[in-house]
N, C-alpha and C positions, 0 to 999 in steps of 0.2 A: 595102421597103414605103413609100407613099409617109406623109408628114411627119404631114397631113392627119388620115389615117386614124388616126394613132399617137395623134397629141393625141385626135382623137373617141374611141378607145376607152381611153386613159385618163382621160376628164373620163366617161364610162359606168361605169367599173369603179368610180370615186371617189363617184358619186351613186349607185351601187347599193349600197355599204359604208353611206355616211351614211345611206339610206332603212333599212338595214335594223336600223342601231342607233336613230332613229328610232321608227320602230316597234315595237321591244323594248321600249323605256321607255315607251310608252301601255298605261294600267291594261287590263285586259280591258271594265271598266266603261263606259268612254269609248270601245273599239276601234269596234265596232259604228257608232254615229253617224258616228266622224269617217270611220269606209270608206263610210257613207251621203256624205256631205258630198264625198267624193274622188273619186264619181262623173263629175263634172262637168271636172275634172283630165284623168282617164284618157282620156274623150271627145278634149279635146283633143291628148291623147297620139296618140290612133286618127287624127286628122286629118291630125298632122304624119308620122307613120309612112308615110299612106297617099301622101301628098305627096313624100316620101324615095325610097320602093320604086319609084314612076312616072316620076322622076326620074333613076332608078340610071342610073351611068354603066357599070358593069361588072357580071357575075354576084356577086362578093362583097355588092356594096354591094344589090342586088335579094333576094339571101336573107337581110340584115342587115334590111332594112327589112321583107321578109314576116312574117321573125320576131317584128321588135317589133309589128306589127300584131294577129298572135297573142297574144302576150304582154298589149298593153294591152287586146283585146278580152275575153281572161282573167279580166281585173280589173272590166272593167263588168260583165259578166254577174254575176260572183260578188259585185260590190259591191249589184247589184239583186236578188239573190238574198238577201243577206244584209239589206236592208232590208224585202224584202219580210218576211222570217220575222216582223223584230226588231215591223212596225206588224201582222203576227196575233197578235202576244202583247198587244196592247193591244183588240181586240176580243173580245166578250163570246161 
């Protein structure tokens, strides 16, 4: 495999560990806002992904990058879903 790839998916596997402990330790109280706030993140997440997969040099690397574009698109939807709810519980 080549060297490249090895490091990219160990510096992947390593920030998906850290995000998800992360994430464990925010109270439920706070969860809500900061996944509103993370929006803006994931966007750019959706940018570079889309930027990577168009870029692929090979099939591996093209389904690596469909995927994470999946994946962060995931996250915006559900982040604006989940703020949408959170500002109907503040109207009358």
């Amino acid at each position: 495999m080549n060297p490249a790839l090895i490091s990219a998916l160990f510096v992947f596997v390593l920030a998906s560990f850290a995000g998800f402990e992360v994430i464990n330790k925010v109270p439920p109280t706070l969860h809500t806002p900061l996944m509103s706030g993370s929006n803006a993140i994931s966007g750019i997440a959706v940018v570079g992904a889309i930027l990577l997969a168009g870029a692929a040099q090979d099939r591996f690397s093209e389904v690596l990058g469909i995927t994470a574009i999946a994946l962060a698109m995931v996250n915006v939807v559900g982040g604006f879903l989940v703020t949408d709810r959170m500002l109907q519980m503040f109207k009358k």
